[in-house]
C-alpha positions as CSV (number, residue, x, y, z in Angstrom):
1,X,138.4,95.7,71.9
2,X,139.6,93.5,74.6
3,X,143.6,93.6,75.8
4,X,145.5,91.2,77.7
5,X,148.8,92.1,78.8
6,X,151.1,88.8,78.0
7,X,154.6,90.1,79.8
8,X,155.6,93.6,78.0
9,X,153.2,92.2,74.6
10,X,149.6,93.7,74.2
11,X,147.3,91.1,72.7
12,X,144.1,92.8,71.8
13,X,140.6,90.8,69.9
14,X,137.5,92.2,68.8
15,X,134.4,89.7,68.4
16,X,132.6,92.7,66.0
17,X,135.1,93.4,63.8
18,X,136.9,89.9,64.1
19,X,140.2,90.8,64.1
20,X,142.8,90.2,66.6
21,X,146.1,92.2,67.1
22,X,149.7,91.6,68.4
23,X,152.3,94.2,69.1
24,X,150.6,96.2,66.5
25,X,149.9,93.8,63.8
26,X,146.4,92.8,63.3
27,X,144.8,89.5,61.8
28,X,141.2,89.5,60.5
29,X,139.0,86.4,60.6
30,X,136.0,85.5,58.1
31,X,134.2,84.2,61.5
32,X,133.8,84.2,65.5
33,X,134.8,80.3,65.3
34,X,138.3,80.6,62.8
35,X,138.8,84.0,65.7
36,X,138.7,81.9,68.8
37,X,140.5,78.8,67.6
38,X,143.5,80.9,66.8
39,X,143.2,82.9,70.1
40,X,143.5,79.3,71.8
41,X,145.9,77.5,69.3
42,X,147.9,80.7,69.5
43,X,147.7,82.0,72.7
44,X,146.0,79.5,75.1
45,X,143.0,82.7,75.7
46,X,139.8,80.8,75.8
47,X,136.1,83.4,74.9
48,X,133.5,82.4,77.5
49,X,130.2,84.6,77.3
50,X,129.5,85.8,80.6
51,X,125.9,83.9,80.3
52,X,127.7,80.4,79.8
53,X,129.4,81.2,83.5
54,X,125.9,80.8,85.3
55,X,124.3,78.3,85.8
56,X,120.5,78.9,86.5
57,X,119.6,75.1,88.2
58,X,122.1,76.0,91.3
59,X,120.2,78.4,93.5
């Protein structure tokens, strides 16, 4: 599970399990997608994969 600390809040998400939680409460998602629009909608936390950070044409 990845946390972010927002102020004295814990927001936590798990891309395996797709659930996120809040303070304690936890929301489950049928998919990645429906998971990562509400972590933006909601939160404004955008999921980049480490790969989509390179780029392999600048050398």
């Amino acid at each position: 599970m990845q946390t972010l600390n927002l102020n004295e809040n814990v927001l936590g998400w798990d891309c395996d399990t797709l659930e996120v939680s809040y303070n304690g409460k936890i929301k489950t998602f049928d998919t990645v997608w429906e998971l990562e629009e509400y972590l933006d909608h909601r939160y404004g936390v955008l999921l980049v994969s480490e790969e989509s950070l390179t780029d392999e044409t600048l050398h």
